[in-house]
N, C-alpha and C positions, 0 to 999 in steps of 0.2 A: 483481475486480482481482487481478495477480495478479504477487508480488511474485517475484524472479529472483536468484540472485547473479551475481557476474561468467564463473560458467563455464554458465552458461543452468540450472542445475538451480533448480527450481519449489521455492522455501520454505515460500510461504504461497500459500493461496487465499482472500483475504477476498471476501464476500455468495456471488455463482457459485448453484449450486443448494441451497445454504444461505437464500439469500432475503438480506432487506438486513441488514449488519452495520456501523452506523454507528458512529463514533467516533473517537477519537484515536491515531494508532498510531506507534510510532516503529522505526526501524530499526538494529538494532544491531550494528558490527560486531564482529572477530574479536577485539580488542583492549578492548572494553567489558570494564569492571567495575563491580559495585555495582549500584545500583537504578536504576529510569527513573522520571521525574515520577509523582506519583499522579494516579490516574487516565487513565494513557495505556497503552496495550498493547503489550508488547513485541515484534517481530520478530526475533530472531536470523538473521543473514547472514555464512556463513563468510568471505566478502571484503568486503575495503576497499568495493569498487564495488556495486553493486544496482541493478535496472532494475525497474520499475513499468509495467504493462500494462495499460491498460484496454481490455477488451473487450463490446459489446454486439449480442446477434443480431437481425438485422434480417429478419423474414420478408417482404417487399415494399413499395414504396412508401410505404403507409399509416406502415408503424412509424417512418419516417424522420424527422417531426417530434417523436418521442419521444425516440426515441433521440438527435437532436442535443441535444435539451434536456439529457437524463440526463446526459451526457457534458459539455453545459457549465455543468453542477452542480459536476460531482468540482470537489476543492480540495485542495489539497497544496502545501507548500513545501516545500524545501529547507536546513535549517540545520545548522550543526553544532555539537554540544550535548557536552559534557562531565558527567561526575555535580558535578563543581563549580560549573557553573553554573546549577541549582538545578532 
């Protein structure tokens, strides 16, 4: 997965050829201060906006019921969090 800011430059590369890197991650932008919840991992993001990639290679046919599966695994929401709100 592979996280973006709003001018397309590559922040983060979470799992990719690192293998799986499972967990909580939060994205933060230019305007954060203070801490992120315990136990979740921070991403720094020079802009407001951020764009989320998933990508998985498909080497023919056969991989195809993997890969839709893998992909209709990921989970992600969208909130927006302050350090005030805990």
């Amino acid at each position: 997965m592979q996280v973006s800011d709003h001018y397309d430059e590559i922040v983060e590369n979470i799992a990719g050829y690192r293998g799986p890197q499972p967990g909580v991650y939060v994205l933060t932008g230019p305007d954060h201060q203070g801490s992120v919840p315990l136990g979740m991992r921070q991403i720094k993001v020079r802009t407001r906006l951020a764009v989320i990639a998933i990508r998985v290679l498909v080497r023919g046919e056969d991989d195809l019921p993997g890969s839709v599966s893998l992909l209709s695994s990921a989970r992600y929401s969208a909130r927006k969090w302050t350090s005030d709100s805990g």
